[in-house]
DRENTORKOL-3810 file (N, C-alpha, C; in nm, 4 decimals):
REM DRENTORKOL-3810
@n.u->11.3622; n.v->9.8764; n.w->12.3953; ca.u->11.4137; ca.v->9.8314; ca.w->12.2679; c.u->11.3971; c.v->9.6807; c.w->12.2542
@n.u->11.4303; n.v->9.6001; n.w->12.3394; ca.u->11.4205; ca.v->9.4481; ca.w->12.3797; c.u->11.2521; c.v->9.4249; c.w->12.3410
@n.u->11.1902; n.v->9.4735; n.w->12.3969; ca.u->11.0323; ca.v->9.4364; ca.w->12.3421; c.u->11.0313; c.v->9.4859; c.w->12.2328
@n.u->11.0366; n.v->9.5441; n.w->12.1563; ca.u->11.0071; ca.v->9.6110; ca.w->12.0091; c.u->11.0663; c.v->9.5208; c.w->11.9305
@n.u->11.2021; n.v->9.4089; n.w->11.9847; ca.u->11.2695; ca.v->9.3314; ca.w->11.9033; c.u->11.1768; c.v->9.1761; c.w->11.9323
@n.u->11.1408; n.v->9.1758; n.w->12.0043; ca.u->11.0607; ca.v->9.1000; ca.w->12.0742; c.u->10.9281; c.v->9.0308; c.w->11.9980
@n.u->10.8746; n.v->9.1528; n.w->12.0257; ca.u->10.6967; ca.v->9.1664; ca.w->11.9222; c.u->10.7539; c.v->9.1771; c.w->11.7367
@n.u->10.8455; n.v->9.2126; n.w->11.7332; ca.u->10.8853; ca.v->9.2209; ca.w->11.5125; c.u->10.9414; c.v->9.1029; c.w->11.5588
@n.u->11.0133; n.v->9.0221; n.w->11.6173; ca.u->11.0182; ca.v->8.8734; ca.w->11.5727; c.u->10.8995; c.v->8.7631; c.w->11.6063
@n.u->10.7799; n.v->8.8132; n.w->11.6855; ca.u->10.6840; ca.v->8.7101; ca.w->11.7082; c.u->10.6058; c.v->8.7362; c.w->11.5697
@n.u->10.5916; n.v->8.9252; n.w->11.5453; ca.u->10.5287; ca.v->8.9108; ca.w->11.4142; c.u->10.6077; c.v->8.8461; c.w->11.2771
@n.u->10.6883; n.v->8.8196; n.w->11.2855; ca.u->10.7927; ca.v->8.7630; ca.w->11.1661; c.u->10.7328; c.v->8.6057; c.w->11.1633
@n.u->10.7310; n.v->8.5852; n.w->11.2573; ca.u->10.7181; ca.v->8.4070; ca.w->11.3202; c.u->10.5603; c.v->8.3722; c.w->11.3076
@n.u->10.4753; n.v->8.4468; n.w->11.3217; ca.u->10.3075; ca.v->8.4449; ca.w->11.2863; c.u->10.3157; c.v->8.4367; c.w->11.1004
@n.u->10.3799; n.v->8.5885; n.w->11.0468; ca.u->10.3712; ca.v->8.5573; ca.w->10.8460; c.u->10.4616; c.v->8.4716; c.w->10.8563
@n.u->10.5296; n.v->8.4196; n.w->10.8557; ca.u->10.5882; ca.v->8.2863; ca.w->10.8463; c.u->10.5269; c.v->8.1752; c.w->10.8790
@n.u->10.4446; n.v->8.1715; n.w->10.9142; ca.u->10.3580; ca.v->8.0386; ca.w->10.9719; c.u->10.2482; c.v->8.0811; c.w->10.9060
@n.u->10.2237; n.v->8.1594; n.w->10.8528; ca.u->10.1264; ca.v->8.2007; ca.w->10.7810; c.u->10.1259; c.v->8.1660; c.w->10.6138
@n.u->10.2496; n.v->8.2149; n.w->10.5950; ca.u->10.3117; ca.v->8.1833; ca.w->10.4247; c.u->10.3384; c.v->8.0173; c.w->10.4369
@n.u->10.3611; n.v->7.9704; n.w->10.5578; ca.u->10.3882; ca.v->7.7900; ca.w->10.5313; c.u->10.2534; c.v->7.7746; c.w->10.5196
@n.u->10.1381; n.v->7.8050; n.w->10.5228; ca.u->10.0397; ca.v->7.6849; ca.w->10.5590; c.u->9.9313; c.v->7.7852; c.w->10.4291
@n.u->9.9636; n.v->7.8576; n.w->10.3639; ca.u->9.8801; ca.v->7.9248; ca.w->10.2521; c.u->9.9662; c.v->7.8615; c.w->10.1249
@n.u->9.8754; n.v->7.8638; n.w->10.0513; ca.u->9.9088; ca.v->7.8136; ca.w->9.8866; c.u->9.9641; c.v->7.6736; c.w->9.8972
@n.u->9.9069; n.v->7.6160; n.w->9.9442; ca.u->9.9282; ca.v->7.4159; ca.w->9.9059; c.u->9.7834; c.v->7.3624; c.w->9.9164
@n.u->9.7984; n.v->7.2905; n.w->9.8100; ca.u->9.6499; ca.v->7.2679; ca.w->9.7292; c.u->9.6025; c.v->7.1587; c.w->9.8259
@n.u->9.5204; n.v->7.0783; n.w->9.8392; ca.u->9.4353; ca.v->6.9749; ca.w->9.9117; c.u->9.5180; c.v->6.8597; c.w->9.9095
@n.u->9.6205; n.v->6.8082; n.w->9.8141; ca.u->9.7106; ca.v->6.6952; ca.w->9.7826; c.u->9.8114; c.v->6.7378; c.w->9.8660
@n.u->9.8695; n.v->6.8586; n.w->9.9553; ca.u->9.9692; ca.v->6.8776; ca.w->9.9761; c.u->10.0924; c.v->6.8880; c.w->9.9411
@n.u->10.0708; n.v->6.9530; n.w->9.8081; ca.u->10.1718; ca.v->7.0214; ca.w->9.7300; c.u->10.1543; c.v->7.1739; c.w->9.7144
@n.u->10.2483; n.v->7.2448; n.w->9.6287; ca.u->10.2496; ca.v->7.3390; ca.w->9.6147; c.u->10.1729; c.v->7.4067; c.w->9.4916
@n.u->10.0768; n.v->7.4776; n.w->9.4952; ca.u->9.9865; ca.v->7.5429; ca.w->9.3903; c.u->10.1027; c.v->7.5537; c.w->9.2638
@n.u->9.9926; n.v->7.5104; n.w->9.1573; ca.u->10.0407; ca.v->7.5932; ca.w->9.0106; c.u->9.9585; c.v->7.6050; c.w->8.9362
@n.u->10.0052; n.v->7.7393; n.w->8.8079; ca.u->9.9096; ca.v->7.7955; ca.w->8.7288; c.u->9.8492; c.v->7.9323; c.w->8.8260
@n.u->9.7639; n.v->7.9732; n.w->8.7690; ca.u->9.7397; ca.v->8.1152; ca.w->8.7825; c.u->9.7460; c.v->8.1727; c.w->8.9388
@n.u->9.7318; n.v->8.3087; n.w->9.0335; ca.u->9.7151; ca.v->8.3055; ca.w->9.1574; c.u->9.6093; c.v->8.2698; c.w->9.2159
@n.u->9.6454; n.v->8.2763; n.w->9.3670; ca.u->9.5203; ca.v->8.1576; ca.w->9.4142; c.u->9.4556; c.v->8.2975; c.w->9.4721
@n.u->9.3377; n.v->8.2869; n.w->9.4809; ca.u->9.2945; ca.v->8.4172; ca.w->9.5330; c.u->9.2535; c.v->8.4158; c.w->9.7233
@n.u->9.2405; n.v->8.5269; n.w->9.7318; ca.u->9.3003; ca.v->8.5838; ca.w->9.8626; c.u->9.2300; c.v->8.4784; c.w->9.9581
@n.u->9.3205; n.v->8.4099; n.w->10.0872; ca.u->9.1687; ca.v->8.3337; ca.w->10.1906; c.u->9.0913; c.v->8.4574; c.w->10.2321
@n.u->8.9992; n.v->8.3530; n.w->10.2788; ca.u->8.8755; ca.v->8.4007; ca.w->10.3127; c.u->8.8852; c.v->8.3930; c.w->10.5071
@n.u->8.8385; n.v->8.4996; n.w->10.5312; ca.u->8.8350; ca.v->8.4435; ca.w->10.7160; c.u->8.7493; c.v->8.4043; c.w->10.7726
@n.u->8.6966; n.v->8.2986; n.w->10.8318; ca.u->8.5539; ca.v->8.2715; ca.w->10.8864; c.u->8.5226; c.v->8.3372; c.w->10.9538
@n.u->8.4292; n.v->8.3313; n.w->10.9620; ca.u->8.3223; ca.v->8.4073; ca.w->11.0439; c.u->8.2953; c.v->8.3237; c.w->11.1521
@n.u->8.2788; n.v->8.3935; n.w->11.2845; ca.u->8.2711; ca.v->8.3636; ca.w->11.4186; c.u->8.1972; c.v->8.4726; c.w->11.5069
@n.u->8.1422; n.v->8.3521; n.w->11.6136; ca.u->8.0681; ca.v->8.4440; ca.w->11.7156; c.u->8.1408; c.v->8.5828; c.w->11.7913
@n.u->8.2482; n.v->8.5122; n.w->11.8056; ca.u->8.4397; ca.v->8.5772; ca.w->11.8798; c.u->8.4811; c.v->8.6612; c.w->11.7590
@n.u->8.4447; n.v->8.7656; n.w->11.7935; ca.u->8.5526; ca.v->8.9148; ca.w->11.7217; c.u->8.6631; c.v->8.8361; c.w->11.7102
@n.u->8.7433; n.v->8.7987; n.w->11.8037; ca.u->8.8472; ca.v->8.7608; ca.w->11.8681; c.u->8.8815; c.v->8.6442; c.w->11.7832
@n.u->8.8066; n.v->8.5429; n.w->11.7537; ca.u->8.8562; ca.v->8.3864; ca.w->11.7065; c.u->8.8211; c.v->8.4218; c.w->11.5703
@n.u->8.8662; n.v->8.5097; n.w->11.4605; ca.u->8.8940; ca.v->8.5076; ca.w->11.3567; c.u->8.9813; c.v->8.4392; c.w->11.2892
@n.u->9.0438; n.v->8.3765; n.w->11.1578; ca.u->9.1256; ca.v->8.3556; ca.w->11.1146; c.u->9.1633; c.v->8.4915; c.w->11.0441
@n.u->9.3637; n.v->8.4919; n.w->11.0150; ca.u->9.4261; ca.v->8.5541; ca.w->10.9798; c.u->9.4018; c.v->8.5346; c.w->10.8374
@n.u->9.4301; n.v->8.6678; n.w->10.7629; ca.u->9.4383; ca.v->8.6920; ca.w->10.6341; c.u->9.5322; c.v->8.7458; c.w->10.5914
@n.u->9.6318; n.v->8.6722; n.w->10.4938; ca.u->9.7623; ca.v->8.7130; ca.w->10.4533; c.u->9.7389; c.v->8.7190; c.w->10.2777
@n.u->9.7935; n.v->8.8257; n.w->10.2427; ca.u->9.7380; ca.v->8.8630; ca.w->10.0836; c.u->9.8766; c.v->8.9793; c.w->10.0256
@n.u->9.8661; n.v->8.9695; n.w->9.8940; ca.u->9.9695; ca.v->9.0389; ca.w->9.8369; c.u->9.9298; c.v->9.1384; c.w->9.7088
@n.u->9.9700; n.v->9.2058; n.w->9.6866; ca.u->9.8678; ca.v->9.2958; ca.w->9.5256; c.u->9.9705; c.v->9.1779; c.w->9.4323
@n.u->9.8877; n.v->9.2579; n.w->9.3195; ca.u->10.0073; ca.v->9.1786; ca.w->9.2156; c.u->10.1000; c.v->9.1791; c.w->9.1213
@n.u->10.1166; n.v->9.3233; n.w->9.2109; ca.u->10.2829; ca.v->9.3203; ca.w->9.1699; c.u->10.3925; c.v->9.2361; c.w->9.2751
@n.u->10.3242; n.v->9.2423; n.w->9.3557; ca.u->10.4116; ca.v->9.1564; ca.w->9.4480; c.u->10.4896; c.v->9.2598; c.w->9.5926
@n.u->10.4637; n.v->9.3667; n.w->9.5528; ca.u->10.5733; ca.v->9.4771; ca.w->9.6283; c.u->10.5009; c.v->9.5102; c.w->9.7592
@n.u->10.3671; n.v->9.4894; n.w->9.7297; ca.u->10.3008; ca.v->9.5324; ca.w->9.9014; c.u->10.2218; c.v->9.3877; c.w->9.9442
@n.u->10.2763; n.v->9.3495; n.w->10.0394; ca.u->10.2141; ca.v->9.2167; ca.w->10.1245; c.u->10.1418; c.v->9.2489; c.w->10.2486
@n.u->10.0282; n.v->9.1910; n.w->10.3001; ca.u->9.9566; ca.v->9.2671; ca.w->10.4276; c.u->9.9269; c.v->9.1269; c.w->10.4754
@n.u->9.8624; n.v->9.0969; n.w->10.5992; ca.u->9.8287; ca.v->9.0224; ca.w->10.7427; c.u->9.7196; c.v->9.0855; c.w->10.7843
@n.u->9.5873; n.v->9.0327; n.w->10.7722; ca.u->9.5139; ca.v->9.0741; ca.w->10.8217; c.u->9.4616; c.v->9.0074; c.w->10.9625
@n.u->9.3746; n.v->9.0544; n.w->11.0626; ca.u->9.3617; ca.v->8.9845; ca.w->11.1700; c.u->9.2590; c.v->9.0616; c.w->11.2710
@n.u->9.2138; n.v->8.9950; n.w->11.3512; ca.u->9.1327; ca.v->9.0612; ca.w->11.4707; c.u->9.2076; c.v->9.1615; c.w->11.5138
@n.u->9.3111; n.v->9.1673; n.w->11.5504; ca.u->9.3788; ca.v->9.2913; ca.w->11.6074; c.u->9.4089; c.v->9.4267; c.w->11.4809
@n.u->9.4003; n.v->9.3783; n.w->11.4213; ca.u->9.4249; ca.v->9.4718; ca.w->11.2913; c.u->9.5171; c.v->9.4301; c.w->11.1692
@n.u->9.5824; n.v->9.5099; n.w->11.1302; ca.u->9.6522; ca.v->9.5263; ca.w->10.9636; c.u->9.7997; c.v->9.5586; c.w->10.9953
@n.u->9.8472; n.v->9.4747; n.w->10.9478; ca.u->10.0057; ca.v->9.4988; ca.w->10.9339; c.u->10.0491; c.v->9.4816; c.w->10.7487
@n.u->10.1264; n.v->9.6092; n.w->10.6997; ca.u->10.1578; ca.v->9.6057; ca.w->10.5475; c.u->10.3354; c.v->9.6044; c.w->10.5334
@n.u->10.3705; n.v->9.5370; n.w->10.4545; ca.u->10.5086; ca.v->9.5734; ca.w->10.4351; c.u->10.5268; c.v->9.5755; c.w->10.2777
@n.u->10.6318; n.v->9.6601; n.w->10.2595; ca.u->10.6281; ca.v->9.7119; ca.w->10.0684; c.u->10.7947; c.v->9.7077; c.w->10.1029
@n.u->10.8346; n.v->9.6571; n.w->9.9419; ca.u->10.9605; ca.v->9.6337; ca.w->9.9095; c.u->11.0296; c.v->9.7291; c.w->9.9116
@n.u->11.0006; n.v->9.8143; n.w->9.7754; ca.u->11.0430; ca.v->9.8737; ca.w->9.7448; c.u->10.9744; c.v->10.0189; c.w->9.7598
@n.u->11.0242; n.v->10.1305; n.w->9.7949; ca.u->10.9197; ca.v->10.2611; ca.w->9.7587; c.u->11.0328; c.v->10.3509; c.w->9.7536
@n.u->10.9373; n.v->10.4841; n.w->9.6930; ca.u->10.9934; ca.v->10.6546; ca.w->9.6527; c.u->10.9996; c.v->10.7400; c.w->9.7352
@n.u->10.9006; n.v->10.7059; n.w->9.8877; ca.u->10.8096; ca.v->10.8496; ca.w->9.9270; c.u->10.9434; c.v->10.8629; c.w->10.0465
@n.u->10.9695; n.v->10.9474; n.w->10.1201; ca.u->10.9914; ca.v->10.9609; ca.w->10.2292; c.u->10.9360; c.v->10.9287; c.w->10.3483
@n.u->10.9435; n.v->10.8533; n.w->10.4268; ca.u->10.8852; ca.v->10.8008; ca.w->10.5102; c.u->10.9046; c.v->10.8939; c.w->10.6591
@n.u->10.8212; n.v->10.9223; n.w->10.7466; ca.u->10.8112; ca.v->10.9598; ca.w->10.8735; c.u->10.9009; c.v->10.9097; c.w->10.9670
@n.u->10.8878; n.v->11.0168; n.w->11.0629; ca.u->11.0186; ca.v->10.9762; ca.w->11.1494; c.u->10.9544; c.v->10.8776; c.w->11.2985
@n.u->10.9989; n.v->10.8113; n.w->11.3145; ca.u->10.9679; ca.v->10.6902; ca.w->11.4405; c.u->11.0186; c.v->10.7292; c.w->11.5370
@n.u->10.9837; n.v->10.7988; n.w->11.6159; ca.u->11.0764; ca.v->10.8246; ca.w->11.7629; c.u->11.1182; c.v->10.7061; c.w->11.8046
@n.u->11.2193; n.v->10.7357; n.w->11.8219; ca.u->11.3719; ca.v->10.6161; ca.w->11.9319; c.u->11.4069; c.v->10.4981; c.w->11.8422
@n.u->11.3330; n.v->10.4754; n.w->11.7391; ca.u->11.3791; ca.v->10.4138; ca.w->11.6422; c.u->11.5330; c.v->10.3923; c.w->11.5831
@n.u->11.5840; n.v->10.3184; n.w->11.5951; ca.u->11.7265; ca.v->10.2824; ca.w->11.5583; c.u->11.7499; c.v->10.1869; c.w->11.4539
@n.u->11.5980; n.v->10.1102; n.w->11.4328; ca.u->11.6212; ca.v->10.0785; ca.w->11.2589; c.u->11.5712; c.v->10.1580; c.w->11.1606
@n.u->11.5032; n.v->10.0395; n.w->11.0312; ca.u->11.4483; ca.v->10.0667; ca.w->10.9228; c.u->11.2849; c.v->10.1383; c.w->10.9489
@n.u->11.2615; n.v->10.2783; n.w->10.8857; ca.u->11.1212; ca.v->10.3170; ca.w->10.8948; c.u->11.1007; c.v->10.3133; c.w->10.7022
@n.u->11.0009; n.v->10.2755; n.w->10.6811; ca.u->10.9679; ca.v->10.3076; ca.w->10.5704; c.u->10.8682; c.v->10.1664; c.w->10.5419
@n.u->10.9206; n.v->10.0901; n.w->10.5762; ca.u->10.9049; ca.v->9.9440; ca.w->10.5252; c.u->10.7869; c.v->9.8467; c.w->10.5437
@n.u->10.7433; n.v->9.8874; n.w->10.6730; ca.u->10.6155; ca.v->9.8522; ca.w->10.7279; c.u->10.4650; c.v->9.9497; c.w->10.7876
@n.u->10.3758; n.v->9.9148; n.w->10.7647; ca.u->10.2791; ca.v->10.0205; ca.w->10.8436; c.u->10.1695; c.v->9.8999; c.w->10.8953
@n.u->10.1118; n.v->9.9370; n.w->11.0098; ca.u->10.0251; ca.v->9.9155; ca.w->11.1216; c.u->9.8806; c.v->9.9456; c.w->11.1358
@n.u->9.7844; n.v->9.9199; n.w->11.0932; ca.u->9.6815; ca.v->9.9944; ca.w->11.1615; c.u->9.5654; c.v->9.9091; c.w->11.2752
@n.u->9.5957; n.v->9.9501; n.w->11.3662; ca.u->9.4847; ca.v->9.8799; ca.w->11.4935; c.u->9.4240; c.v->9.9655; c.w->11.5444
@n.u->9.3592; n.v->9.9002; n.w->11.6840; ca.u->9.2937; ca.v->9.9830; ca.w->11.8052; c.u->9.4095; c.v->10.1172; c.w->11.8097
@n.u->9.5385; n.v->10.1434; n.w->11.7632; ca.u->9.6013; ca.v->10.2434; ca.w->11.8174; c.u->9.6023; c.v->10.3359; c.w->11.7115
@n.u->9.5269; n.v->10.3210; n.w->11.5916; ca.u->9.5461; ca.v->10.3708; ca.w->11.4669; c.u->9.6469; c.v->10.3407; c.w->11.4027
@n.u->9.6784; n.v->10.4086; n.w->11.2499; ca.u->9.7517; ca.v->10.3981; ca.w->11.1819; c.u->9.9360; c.v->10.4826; c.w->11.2020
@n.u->9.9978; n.v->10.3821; n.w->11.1850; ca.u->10.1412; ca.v->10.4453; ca.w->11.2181; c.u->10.2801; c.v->10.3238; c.w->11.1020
@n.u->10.3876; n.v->10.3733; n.w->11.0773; ca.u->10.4707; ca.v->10.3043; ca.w->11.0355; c.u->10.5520; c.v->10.2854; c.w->11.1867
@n.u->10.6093; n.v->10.1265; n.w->11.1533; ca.u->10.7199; ca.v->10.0757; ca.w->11.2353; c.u->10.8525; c.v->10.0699; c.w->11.2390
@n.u->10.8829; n.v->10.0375; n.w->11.3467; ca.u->11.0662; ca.v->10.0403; ca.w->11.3477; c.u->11.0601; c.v->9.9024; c.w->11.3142
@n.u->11.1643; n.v->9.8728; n.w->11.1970; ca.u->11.1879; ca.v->9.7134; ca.w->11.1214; c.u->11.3679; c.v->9.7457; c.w->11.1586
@n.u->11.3698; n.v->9.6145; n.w->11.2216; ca.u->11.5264; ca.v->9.5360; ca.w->11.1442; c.u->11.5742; c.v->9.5099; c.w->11.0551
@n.u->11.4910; n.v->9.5087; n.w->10.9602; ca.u->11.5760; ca.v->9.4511; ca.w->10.8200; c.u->11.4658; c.v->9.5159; c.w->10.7438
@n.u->11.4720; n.v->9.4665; n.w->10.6119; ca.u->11.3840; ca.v->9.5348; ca.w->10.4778; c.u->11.3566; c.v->9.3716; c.w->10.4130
@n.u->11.2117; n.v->9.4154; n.w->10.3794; ca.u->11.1382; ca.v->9.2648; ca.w->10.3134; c.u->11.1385; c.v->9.2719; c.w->10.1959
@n.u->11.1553; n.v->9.1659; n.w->10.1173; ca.u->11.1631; ca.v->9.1661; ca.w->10.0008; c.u->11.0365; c.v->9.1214; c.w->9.9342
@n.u->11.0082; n.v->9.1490; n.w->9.7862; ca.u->10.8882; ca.v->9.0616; ca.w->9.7637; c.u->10.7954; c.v->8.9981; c.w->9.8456
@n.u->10.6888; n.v->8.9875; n.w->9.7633; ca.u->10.5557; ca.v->8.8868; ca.w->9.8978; c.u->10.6168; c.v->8.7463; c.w->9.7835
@n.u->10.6289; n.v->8.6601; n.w->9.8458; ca.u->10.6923; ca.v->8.5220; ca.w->9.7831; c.u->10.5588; c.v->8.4820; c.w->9.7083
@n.u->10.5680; n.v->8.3537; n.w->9.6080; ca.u->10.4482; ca.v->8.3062; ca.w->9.5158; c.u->10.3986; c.v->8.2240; c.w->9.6076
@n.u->10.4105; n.v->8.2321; n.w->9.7023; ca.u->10.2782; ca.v->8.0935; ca.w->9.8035; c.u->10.1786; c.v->8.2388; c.w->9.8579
@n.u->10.2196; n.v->8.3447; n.w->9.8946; ca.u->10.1182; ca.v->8.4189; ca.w->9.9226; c.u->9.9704; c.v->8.4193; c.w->9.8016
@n.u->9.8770; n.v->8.4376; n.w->9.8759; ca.u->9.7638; ca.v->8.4608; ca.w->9.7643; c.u->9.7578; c.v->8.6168; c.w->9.7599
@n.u->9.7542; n.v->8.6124; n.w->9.6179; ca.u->9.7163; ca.v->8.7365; ca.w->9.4852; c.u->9.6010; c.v->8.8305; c.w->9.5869
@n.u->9.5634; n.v->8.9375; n.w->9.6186; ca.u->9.4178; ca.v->9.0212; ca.w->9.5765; c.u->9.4336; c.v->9.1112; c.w->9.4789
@n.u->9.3290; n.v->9.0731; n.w->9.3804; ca.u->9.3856; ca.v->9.1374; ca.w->9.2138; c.u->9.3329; c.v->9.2783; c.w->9.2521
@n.u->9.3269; n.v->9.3610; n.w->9.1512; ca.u->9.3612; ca.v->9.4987; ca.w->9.1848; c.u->9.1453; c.v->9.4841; c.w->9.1689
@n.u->9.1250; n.v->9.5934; n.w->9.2284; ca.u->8.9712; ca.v->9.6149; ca.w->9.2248; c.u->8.9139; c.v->9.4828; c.w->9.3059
@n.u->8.9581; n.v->9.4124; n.w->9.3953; ca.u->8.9471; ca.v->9.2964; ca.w->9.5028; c.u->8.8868; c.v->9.4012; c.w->9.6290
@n.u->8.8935; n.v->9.3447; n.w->9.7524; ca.u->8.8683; ca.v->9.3766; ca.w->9.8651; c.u->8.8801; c.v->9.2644; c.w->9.9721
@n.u->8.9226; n.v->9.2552; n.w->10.0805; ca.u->8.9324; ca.v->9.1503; ca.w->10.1954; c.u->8.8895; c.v->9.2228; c.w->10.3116
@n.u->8.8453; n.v->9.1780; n.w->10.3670; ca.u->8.7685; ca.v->9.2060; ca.w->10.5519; c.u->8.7846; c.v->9.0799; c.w->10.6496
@n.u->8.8172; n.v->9.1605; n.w->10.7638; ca.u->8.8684; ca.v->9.0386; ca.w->10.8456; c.u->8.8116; c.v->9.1743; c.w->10.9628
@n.u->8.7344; n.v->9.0642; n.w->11.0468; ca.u->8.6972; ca.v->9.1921; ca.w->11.1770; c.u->8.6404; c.v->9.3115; c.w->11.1161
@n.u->8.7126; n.v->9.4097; n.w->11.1854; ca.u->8.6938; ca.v->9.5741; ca.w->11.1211; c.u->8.7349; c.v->9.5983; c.w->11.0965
@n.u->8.8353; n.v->9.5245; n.w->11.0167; ca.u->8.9645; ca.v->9.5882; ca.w->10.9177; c.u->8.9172; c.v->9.5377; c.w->10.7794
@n.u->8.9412; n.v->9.6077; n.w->10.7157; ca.u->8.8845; ca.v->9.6464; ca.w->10.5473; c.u->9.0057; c.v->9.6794; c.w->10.4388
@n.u->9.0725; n.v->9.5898; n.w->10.3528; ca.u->9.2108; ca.v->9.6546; ca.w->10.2806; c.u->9.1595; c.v->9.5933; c.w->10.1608
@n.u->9.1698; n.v->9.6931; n.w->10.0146; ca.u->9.1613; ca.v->9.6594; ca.w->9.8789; c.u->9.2490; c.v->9.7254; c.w->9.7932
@n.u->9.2396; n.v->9.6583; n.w->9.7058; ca.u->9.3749; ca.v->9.6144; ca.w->9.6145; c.u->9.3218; c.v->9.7308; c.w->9.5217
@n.u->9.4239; n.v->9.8235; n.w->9.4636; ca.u->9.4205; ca.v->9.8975; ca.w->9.3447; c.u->9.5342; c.v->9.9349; c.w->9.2343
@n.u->9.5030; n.v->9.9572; n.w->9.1084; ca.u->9.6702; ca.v->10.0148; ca.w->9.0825; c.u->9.7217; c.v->10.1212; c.w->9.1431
@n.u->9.6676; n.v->10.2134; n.w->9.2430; ca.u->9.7117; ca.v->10.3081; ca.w->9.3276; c.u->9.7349; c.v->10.2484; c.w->9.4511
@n.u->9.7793; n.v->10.0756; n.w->9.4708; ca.u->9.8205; ca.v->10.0700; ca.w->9.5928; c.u->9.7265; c.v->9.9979; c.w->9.7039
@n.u->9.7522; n.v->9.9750; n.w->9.8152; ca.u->9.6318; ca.v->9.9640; ca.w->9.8709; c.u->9.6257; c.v->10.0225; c.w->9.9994
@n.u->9.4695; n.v->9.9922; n.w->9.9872; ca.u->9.4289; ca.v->10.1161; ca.w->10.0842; c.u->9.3375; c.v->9.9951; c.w->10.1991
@n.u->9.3572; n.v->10.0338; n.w->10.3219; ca.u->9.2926; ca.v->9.9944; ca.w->10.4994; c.u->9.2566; c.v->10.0602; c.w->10.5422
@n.u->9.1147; n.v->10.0473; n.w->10.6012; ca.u->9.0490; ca.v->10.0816; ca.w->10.6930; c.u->8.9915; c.v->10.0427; c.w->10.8091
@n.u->8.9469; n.v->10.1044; n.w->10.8955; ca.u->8.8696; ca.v->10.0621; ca.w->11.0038; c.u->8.7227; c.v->10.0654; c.w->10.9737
@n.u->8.6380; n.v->10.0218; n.w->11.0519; ca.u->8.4747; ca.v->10.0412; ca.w->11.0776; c.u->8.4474; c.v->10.1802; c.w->11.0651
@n.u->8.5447; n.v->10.2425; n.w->11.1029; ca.u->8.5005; ca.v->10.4433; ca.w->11.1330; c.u->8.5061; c.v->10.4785; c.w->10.9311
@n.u->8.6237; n.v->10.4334; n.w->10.8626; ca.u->8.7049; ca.v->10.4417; ca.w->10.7340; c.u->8.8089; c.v->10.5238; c.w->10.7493
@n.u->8.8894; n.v->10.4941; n.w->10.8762; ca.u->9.0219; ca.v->10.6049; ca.w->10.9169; c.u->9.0995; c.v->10.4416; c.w->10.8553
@n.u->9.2541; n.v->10.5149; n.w->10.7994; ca.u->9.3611; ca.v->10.4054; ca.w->10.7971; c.u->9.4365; c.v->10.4253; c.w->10.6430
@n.u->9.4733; n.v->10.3866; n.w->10.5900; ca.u->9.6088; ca.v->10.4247; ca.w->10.5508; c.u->9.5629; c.v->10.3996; c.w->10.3839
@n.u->9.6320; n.v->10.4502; n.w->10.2452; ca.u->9.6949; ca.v->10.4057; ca.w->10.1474; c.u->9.8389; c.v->10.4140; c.w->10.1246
@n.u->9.8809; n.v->10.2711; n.w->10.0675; ca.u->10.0269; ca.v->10.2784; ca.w->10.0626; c.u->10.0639; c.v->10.2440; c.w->9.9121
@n.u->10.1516; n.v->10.2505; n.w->9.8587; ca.u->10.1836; ca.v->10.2632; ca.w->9.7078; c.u->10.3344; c.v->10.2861; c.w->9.6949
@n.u->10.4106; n.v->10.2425; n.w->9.6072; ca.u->10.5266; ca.v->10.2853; ca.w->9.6064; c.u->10.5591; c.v->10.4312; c.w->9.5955
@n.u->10.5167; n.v->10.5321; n.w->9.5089; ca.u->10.5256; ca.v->10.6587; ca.w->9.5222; c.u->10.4913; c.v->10.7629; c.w->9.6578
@n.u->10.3728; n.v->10.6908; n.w->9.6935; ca.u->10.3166; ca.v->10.7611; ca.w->9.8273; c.u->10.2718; c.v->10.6568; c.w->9.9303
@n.u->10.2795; n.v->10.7519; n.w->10.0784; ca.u->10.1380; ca.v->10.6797; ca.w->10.1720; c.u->10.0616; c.v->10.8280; c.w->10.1852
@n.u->9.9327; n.v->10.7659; n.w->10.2074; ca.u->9.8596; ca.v->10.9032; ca.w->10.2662; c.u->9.7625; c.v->10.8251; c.w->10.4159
@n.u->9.7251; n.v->10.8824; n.w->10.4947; ca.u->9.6773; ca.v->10.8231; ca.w->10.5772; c.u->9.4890; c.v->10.8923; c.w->10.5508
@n.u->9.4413; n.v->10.8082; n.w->10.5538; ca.u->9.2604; ca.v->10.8471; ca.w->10.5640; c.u->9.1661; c.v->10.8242; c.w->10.6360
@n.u->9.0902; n.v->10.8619; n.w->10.6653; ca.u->8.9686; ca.v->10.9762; ca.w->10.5753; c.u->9.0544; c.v->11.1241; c.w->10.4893
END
């Protein structure tokens, strides 16, 4: 249990260091006027030495982290019933995962609210790639994949997991 609290506060502490250093313009202020659209991750020799990609749809309700290791999503608000987490003693519903271990939802401590206005927008019919992870923006939500195209859509009404 201690590691599971462990790894959800290092990942808390990565989008947080992530949301400080996205959306402030070249002057070092804070963006205004329309959304800024999604970063971009460089490209590198190193699978491995990617930059992170942090992006939000635009409604605001599903926020994702993209990265060499994979896709982490969290949604505010939703309808669906969510799966059961073995040994889990918090929140399931709230977050989903997809890496080297495939796609799965997590045990959360708390429930996230909104993706805040410093996150950057991916407008709906967008797309972002980082590594072999693949997530685009739709009004049905968005949907991640891997290199294979196994991995998840999430939406407030539903998730479905794919192919």
């Amino acid at each position: 249990m201690l590691l599971f609290i462990v790894i959800d506060a290092l990942l808390v502490l990565t989008f947080l260091i992530l949301l400080g250093t996205i959306g402030v313009n070249p002057g070092g202020g804070p963006t205004d006027g329309p959304s800024t659209p999604a970063a971009t991750a460089t490209a590198s020799a190193d699978p491995e030495d990617v930059d992170d990609v942090a992006f939000a749809l635009p409604s605001g309700n599903i926020a994702c982290t993209m990265g060499a290791g994979g896709v982490r999503c969290t949604i505010a608000s939703y309808t669906y019933s969510p799966p059961t987490v073995p040994g889990c003693s918090g929140t399931v519903g709230h977050a989903v995962a997809l890496d080297a271990e495939g796609f799965r939802f997590t045990c959360e401590d708390g429930t996230p609210g909104a993706a805040s206005s410093d996150v950057p927008v991916l407008e709906y019919g967008e797309q972002e790639s980082v590594g072999a992870w693949t997530c685009g923006s739709g009004t049905d939500g968005v949907t991640c994949t891997d290199a294979d195209g196994a991995g998840f859509r999430l939406a407030r009404a539903q998730w479905t997991e794919v192919p």
